[in-house]
ROMAR-289976 format. One line per 5 residues: number of its first residue (from 1); their letters; for each residue x, y, z of C-alpha. Coordinates in steps of 0.1 Angstrom, whole numbers, plus 5000, padded with zeros to 4 digits. Layout:
# ROMAR-289976
NUM> A> X:Y:Z  ...
END
This chain:
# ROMAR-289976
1> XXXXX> 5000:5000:5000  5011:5038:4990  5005:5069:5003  5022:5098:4984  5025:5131:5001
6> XXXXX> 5034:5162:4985  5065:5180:5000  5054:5216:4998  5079:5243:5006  5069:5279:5014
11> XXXXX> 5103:5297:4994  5099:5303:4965  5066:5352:4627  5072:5335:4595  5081:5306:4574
16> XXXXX> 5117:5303:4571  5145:5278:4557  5176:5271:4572  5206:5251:4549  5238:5244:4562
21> XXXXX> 5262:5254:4536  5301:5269:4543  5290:5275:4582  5266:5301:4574  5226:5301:4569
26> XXXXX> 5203:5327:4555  5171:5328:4567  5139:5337:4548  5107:5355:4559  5082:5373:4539
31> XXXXX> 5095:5404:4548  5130:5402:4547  5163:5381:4534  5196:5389:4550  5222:5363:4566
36> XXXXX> 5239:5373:4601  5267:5361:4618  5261:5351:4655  5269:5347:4692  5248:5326:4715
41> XXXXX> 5252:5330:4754  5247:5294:4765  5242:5295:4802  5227:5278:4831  5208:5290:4863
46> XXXXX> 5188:5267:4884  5195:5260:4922  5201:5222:4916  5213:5201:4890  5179:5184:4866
51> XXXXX> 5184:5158:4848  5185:5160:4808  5195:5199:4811  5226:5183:4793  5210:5173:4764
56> XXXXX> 5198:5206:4756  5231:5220:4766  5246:5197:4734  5214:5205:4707  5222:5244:4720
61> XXXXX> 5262:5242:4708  5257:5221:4679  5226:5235:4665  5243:5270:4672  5274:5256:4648
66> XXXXX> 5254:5249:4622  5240:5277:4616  5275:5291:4616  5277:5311:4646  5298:5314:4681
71> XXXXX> 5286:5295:4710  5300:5299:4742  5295:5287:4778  5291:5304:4809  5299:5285:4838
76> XXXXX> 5280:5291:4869  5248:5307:4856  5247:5340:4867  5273:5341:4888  5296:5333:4860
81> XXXXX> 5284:5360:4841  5287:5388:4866  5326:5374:4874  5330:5373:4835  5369:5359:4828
86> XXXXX> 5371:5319:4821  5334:5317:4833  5323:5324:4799  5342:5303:4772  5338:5295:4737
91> XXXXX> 5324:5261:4732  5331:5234:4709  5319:5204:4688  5337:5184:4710  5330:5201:4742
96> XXXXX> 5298:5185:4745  5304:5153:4734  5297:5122:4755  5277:5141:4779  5236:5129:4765
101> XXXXX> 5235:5102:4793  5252:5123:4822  5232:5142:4851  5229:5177:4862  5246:5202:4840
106> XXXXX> 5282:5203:4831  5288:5238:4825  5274:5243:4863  5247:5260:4886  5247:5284:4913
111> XXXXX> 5224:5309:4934  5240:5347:4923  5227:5374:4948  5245:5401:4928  5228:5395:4895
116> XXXXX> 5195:5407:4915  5213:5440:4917  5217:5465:4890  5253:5469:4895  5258:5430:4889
121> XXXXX> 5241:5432:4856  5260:5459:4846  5286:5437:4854  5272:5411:4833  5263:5431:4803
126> XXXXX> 5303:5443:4801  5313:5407:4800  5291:5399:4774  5296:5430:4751  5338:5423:4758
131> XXXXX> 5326:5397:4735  5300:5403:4716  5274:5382:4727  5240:5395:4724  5221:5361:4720
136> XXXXX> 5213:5340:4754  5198:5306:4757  5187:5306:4796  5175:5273:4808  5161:5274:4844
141> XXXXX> 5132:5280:4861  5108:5312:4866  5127:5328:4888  5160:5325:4863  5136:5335:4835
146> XXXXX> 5120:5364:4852  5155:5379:4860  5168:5370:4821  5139:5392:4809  5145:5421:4833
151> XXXXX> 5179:5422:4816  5168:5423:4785  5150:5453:4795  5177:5471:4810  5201:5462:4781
156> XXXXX> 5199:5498:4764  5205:5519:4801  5232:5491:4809  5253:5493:4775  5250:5535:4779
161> XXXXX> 5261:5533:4819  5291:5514:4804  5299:5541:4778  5299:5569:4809  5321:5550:4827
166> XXXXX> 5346:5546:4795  5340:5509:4797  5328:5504:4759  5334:5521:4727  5305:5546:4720
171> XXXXX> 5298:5528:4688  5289:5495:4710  5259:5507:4717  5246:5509:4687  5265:5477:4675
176> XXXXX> 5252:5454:4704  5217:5478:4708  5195:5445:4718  5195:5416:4737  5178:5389:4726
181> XXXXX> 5165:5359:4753  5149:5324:4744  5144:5302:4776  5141:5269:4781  5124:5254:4814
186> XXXXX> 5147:5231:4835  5123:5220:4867  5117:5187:4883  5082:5203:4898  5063:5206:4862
191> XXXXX> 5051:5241:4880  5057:5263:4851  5025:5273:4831  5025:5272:4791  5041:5237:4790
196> XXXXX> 5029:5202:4794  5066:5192:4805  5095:5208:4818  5129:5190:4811  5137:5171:4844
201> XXXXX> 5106:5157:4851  5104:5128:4835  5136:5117:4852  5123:5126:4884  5093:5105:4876
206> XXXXX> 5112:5076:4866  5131:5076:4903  5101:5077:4924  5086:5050:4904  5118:5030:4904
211> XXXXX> 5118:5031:4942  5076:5028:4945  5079:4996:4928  5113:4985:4949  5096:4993:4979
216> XXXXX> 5062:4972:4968  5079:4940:4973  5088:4953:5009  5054:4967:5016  5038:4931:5001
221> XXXXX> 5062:4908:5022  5063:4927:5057  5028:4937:5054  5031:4970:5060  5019:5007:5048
226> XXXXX> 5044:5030:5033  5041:5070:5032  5061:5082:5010  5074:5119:5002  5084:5133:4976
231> XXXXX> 5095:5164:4962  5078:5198:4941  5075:5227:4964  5044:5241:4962  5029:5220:4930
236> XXXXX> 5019:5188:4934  5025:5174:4900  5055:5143:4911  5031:5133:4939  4997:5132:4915
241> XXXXX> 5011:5117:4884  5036:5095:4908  5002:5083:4921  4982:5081:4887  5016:5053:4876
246> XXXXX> 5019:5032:4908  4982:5033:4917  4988:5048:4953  4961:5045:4981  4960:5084:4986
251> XXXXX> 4976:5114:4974  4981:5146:4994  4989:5174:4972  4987:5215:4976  4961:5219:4951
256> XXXXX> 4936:5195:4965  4940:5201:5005  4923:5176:5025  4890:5180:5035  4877:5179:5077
261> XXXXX> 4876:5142:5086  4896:5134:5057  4919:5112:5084  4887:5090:5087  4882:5091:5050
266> XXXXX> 4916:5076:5045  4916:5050:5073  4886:5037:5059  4896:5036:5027  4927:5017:5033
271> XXXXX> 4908:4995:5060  4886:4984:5023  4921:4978:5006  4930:4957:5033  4904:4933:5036
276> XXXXX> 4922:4917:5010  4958:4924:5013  4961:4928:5049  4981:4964:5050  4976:4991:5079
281> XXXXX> 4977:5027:5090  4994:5034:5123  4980:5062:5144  4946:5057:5138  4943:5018:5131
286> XXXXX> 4976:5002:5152  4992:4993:5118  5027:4987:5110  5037:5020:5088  5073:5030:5076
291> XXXXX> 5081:5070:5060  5103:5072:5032  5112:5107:5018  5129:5104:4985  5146:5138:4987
296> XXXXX> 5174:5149:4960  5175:5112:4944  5145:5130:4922  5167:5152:4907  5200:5130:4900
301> XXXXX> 5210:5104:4877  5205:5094:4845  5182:5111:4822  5156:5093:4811  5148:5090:4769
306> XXXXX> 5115:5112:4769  5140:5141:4789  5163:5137:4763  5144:5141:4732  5126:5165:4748
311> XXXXX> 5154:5188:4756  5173:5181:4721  5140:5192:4706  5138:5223:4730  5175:5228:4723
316> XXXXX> 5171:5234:4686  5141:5249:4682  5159:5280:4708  5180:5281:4681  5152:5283:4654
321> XXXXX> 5138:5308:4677  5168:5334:4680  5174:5336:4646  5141:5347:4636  5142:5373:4665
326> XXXXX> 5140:5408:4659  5149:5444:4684  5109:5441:4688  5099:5403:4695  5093:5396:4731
331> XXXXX> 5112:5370:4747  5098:5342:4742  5104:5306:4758  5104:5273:4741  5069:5250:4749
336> XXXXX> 5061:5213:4748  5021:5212:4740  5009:5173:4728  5034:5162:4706  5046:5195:4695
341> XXXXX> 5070:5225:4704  5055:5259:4705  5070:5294:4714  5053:5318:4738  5060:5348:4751
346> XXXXX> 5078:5343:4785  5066:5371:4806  5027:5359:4798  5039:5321:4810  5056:5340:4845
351> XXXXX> 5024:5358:4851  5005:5329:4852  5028:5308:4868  5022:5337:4896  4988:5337:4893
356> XXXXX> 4990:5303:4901  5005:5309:4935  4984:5338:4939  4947:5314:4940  4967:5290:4961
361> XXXXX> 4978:5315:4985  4940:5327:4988  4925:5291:4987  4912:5294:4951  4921:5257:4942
366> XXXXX> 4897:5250:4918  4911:5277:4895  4944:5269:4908  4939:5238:4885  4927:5251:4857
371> XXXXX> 4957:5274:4858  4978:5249:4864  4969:5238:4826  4953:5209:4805  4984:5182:4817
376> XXXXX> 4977:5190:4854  4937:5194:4851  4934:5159:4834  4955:5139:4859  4934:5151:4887
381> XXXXX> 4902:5143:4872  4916:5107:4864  4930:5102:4896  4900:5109:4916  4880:5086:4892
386> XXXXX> 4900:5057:4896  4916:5059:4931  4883:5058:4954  4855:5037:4949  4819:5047:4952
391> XXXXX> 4794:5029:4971  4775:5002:4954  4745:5023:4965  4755:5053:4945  4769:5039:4912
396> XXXXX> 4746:5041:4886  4727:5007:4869  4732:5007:4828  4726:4972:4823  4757:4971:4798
401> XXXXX> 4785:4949:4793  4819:4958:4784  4846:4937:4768  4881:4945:4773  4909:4924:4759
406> XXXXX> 4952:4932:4746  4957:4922:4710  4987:4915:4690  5024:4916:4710  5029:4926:4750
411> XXXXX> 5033:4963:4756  5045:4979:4789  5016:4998:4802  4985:4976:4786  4978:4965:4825
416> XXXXX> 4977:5001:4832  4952:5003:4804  4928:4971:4812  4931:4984:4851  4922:5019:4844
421> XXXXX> 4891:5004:4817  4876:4980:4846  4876:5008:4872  4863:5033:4851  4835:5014:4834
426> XXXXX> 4823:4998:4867  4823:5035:4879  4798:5038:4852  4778:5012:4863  4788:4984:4835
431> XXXXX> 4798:4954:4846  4836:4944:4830  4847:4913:4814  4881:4906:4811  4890:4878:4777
436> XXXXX> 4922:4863:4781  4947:4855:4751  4932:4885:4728  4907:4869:4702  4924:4834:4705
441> XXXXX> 4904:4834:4736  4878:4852:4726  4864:4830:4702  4873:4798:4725  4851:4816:4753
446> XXXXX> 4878:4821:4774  4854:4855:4788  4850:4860:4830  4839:4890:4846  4860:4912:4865
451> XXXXX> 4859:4932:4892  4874:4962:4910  4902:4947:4934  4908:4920:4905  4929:4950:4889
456> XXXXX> 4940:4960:4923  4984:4970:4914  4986:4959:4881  5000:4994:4868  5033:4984:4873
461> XXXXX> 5031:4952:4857  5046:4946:4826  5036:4923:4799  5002:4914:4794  4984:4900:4825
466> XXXXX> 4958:4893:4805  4973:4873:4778  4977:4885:4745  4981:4869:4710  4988:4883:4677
471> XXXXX> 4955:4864:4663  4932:4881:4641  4896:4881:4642  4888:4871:4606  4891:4838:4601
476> XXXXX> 4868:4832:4640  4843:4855:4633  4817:4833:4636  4825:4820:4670  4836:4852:4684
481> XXXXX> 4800:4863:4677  4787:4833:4691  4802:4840:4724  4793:4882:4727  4754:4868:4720
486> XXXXX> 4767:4841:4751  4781:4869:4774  4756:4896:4759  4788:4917:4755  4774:4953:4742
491> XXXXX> 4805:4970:4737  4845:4963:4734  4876:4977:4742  4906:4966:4724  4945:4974:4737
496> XXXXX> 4967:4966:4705  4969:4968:4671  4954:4985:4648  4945:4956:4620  4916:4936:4642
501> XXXXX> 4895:4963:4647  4893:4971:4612  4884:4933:4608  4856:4934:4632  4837:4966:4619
506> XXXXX> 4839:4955:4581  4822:4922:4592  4794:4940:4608  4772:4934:4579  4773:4897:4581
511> XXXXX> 4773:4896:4617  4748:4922:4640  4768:4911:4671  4790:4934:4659  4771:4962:4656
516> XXXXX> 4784:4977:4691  4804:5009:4704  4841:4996:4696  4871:5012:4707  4910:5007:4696
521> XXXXX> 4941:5022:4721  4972:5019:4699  4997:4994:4723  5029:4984:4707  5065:4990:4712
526> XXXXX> 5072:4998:4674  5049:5030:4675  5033:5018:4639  4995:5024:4645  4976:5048:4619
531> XXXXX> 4958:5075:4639  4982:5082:4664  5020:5096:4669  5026:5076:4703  5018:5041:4709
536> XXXXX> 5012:5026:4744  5044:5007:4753  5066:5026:4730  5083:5045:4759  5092:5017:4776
541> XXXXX> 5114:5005:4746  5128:5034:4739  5146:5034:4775  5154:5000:4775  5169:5010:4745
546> XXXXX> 5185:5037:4756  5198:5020:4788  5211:4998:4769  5235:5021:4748  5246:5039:4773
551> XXXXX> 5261:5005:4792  5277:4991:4752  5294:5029:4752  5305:5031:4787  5319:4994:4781
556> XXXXX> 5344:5008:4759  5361:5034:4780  5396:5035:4783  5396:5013:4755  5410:5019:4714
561> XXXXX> 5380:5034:4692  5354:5012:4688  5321:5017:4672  5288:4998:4680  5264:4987:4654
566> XXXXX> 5232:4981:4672  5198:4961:4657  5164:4974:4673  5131:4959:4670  5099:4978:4649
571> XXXXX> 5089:4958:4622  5093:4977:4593  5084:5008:4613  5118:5031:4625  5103:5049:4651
576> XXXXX> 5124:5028:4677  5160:5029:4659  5153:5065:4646  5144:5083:4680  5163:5059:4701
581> XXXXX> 5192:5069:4683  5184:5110:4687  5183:5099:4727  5214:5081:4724  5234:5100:4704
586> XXXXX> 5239:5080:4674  5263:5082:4644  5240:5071:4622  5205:5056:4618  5190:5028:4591
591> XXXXX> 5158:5026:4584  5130:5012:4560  5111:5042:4555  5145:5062:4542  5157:5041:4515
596> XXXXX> 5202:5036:4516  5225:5017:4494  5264:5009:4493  5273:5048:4485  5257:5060:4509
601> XXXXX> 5268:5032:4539  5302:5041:4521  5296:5079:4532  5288:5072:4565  5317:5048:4573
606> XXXXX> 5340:5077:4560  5323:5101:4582  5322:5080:4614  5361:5074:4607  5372:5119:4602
611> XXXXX> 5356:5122:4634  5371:5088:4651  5407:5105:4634  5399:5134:4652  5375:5138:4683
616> XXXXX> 5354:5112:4695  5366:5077:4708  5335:5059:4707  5310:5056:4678  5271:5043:4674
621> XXXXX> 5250:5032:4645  5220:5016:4648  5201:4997:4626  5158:4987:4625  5155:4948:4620
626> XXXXX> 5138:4953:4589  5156:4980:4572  5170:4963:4537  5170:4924:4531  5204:4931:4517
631> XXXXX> 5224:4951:4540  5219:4934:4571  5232:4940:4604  5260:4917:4595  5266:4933:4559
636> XXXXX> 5272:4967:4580  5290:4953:4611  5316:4939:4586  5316:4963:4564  5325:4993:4590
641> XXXXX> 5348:4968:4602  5366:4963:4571  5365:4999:4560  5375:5012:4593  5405:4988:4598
646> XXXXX> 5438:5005:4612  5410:5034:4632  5388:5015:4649  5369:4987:4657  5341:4968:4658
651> XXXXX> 5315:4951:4678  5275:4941:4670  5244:4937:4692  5209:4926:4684  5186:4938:4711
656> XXXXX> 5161:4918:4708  5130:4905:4730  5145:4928:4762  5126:4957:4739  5095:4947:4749
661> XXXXX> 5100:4934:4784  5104:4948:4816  5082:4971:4836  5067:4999:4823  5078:5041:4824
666> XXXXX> 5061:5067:4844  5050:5076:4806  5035:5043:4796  5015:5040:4828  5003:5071:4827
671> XXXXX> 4994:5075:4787  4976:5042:4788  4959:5049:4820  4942:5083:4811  4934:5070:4775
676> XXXXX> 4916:5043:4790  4898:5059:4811  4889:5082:4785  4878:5055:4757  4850:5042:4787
681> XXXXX> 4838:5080:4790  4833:5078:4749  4821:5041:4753  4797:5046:4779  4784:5078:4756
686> XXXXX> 4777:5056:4725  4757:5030:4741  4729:5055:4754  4731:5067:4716  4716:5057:4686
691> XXXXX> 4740:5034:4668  4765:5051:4642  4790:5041:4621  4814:5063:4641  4811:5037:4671
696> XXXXX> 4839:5020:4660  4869:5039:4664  4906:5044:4676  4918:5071:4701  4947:5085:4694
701> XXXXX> 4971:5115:4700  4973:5138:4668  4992:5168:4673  4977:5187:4702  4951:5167:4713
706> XXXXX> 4935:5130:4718  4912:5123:4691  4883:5094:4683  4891:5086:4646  4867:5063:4632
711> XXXXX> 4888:5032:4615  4873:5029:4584  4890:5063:4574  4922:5051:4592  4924:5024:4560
716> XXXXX> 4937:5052:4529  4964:5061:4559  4982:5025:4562  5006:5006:4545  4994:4972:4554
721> XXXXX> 5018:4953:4535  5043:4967:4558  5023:4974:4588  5028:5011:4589  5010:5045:4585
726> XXXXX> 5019:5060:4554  5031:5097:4568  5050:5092:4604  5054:5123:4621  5085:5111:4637
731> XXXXX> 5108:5112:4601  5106:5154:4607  5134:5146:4639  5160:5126:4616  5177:5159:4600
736> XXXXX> 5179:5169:4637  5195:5134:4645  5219:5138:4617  5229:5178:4627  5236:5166:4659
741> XXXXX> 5261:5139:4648  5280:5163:4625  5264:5155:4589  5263:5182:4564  5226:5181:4560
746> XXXXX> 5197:5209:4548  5167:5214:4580  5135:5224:4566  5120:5242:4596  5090:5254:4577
751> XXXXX> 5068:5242:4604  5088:5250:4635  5072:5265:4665  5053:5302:4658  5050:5326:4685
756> XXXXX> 5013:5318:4702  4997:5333:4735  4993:5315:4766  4956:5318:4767  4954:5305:4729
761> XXXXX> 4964:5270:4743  4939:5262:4766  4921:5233:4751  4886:5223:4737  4861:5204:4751
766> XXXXX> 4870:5171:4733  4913:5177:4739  4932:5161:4766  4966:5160:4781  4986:5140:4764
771> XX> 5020:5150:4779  5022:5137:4815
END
């Protein structure tokens, strides 16, 4: 049993084109053409170290050197600014190499008192005229932001103080006349409004959860109740979505303070779980209960893959965003909304944030929420619908039964999925059946209902608890009809593929049993369902993945150059080997959908061995199992090996099964559990309604938003010879990959992130958080 706690602490534009070519760019707007040379301040400012702040750090320096211009470093965050001197050196290629899978930040952090003072920025703006930097790339929190943007302000009346005082050449000011600031948010606590995640969080996530599941096995053997801590100052997002992905008992979080009597409220609902599991509550009940507070573990170790991409993404589009700047753009900082980056102005995000503070202060929770944004407001609502059960007495009666079963191969977070279903729907008032081995057991009757504790910790399970099989309907129609007219089954819920559903509502004119509200949640590691850029389960992979690159690449430290050719699963789909590589830094990536042949494995073995000649000492190139017939994994390994004789060496690894095992992220359990709950809203909609042909459909997330897409219109989108859609969003983040390993490569950024308004992005009625 789980109680998280909340630690709360009081203290507080146009289209344009960008081509690398000689190490400059011209950029192209409707109003203007002109190419610049630049000078990007990278720097650093948050009180502690956040995982994946490194990563953006690297897509910063390189992305910066693409576009031809000057990156440098300042060490120390503010405080190296105001000191000026080796605090603030020019970076390198090089200089952030082997650094994607290391914590914290390695340019530094500190607290600077004297940058809140106007003399210490005038100190600051010296150093950075001395060298003509007039770009800065701030990564931090609110407070970092906040005082980034005052200096931007202040930039003009700093740079003419520093003429009085004979500091700078007259001519400087006009030279260096504007400051131009794109942020980034660095915070473990997700408490910054405008984003649905801040880089750092999904680490965090992923430590609590490692240690909630560790301590499970304690809790289960000693039979006892754990209260466990955990960080966010005064928002409450670790402890909710923390709760949400291990399926804790309660939650105590700042935005929703407990109620009077809500000891006796707790007691008695962990006195219900334990009537089966034997678990108690000390003070109040005599039971045997241990306190663990997490503390700064959150905010250490390794980054986890979502951090990383997120961050590279972040990283470049800050670039993107400084180079379409002008004296009169606002500073704006870079967003994450659904699936997609967006830029918004950063004082309008700060005064919300505060506005935030300001209804909690005053016990305006409620708005609080809402405030708090879409990602926030939708984990609440699914946690209190699945944690605490209502009364039999006060659940409503719809006579309906609901079918819920995991198709095609195991995905980490399908249990999440089927546990978040059952509750949900029998919080509707349906009763739940649960069919074992997908429609292998459907049509062999292999059907039992289940109940509320029957799901009770399944979220961090991985697998299929279930069962699943990759059996398709067709060819059992007949007896998988047969046995919803047995169970009088009046709706169905299907984790998995994409392919049976389809099957199912084109035989609904042969068989009426059919003729029900169905509904499809994409669950497969290899991300290759139409209707939706993220699969349940795909997460998962990608870590394991990732995890697993990091350990080939640290095994060869302190050895002679060696690269790594690594095989991923997917199908024919490269989601895994494609993105996985971005996270891991890869050399090069092979995949199906981008066609390669001799010359141009040729061109990448040359390229791999200038930089092995040169800089790194360690190389990566992965490969998706069902690239080319021809050039397998083999093929390259020896071929690499061969051509890179006398430089470096070799070694392969096939990946393999450990893909798709294992138990699921803080992202899987928490995607599939909010889709889920949100397909039995829709499900329990359609069967008061009159039937439609838009009862069958698949929930996906498109963009911005999660969206019912009926099937039959998901058919023109798939390749189903290959088993993939035919546009993948995901293919867009490949010229990034291949930037950021040093390739000469055009970027079309015709679709990068416009300058939007806070209040533009809250969402519909039919939206939902997608982000965690």
């Amino acid at each position: 049993m789980c109680v998280l706690v909340c630690k709360e602490r009081q203290n507080k534009p146009s289209c344009f084109y960008i081509h690398y070519h000689t190490l400059s760019y011209t950029f192209k707007t409707n109003k203007y053409l002109e190419s610049r040379s630049l000078r990007f301040g990278l720097f650093m400012f948050v009180i502690i170290y956040l995982s994946g702040m490194n990563a953006a750090v690297r897509a910063v320096v390189r992305m910066g050197l693409y576009v031809g211009a000057k990156v440098y470093f300042i060490h120390e965050g503010y405080q190296g600014m105001v000191d000026g001197g080796d605090n603030i050196k020019e970076a390198s290629w090089e200089s952030v190499s082997s650094m994607l899978q290391v914590g914290g930040t390695v340019i530094g952090s500190a607290r600077c008192k004297e940058f809140r003072t106007h003399e210490g920025r005038l100190k600051a703006a010296h150093n950075l005229v001395q060298r003509g930097i007039t770009n800065l790339c701030v990564i931090g929190g609110d407070g970092s932001l906040t005082g980034a943007n005052l200096f931007r302000e202040e930039w003009s009346e700093l740079l003419g103080e520093l003429v009085k005082k004979d500091l700078i050449a007259s001519d400087a000011v006009q030279k260096y006349s504007a400051l131009h600031i794109v942020g980034m948010v660095g915070s473990i606590d997700n408490d910054f409004c405008g984003t649905d995640m801040t880089i750092g969080t999904d680490s965090a996530l992923h430590r609590i959860i490692e240690v909630v599941d560790a301590i499970m096995t304690t809790a289960q053997s000693h039979q006892r109740t754990f209260v466990l801590e955990v960080m966010g100052r005064h928002c409450g997002y670790l402890a909710l979505v923390s709760a949400l992905a291990c399926g804790a008992d309660w939650v105590l979080i700042p935005e929703m303070p407990p109620e009077d009597g809500w000891e006796d409220k707790m007691c008695q609902k962990l006195l219900h779980v334990i009537c089966n599991s034997c678990y108690l509550v000390v003070k109040c009940l005599g039971f045997d209960t241990r306190v663990t507070i997490l503390g700064h573990v959150q905010r250490g170790g390794t980054p986890s893959a979502f951090d990383r991409i997120l961050a590279s993404r972040m990283g470049v589009e800050a670039v993107l965003a400084l180079l379409e700047t002008t004296a009169n753009t606002p500073a704006c900082v870079v967003s994450l909304y659904g699936n997609q980056s967006v830029r918004l102005p950063l004082m309008e995000c700060v005064q919300m944030t505060q506005e935030v503070q300001k209804a909690m202060d005053e016990k305006r929770f409620e708005e609080a929420v809402k405030l708090r944004g879409r990602s926030f407001e939708n984990n609440l609502k699914t946690y209190k619908l699945l944690a605490h059960r209502k009364p039999e007495s006060e659940l409503p009666s719809s006579n309906f039964n609901v079918a819920v079963l995991n198709v095609g191969a195991p995905a980490a977070g399908m249990n999440a999925a089927v546990r978040s279903a059952v509750r949900v729907g029998i919080s509707e008032g349906h009763k739940m059946f649960a069919v074992s081995d997908g429609f292998e057991g459907f049509y062999k009757g292999q059907i039992k209902e289940i109940k509320w504790a029957d799901v009770g910790g399944w979220t961090g399970q991985g697998g299929s608890l279930l069962g699943t099989k990759r059996t398709l309907p067709a060819k059992h129609l007949e007896k998988i009809a047969e046995q919803m007219r047995k169970h009088n089954i009046n709706a169905l819920l299907v984790i998995g593929g994409f392919e049976s559903l389809l099957q199912l509502y084109e035989a609904r004119g042969t068989y009426e049993e059919l003729c029900i509200p169905m509904c499809m949640l994409p669950a497969t590691i290899s991300n290759n369902v139409p209707g939706t850029d993220l699969s349940i389960g795909a997460d998962t992979a990608l870590n394991a993945i990732v995890e697993t690159c990091d350990r080939i690449k640290q095994s060869a430290s302190g050895t002679k150059r060696r690269v790594f050719i690594i095989e991923t699963m997917g199908g024919y789909c490269g989601y895994l080997a494609s993105v996985g590589g971005l996270a891991a830094g890869a050399d090069a990536v092979y995949i199906y959908e981008e066609p390669f042949d001799i010359k141009d494995l040729q061109a990448n073995v040359e390229h791999l061995t200038e930089k092995m000649k040169t800089t790194i000492q360690r190389g990566l190139v992965l490969r998706n199992e069902n690239s080319n017939d021809n050039y397998t994994t083999d093929f390259i390994y020896q071929l690499y090996s061969e051509e890179g004789r006398g430089v470096f060496d070799c070694r392969k690894n096939v990946l393999g099964h450990m893909q798709q095992g294992g138990a699921p992220s803080p992202f899987d359990r928490n995607f599939g559990t909010k889709i889920s709950a949100k397909a039995m809203q829709w499900i329990s909609k359609k069967l008061v309604e009159t039937f439609r042909n838009d009862s069958c459909c698949l929930l996906g997330m498109r963009r911005r938003a999660l969206v019912f897409q009926p099937v039959v219109q998901l058919k023109d989108e798939t390749d189903f010879v290959h088993r993939i859609p035919k546009e993948q969003w995901w293919l867009k983040l490949r010229p990034l990959m291949k930037i950021l390993a040093k390739y000469k490569t055009s970027y079309d950024v015709s679709d990068s992130g416009q300058l939007e308004h806070v209040v533009r992005l809250r969402p519909t009625e039919l939206e939902a958080s997608v982000a965690m």
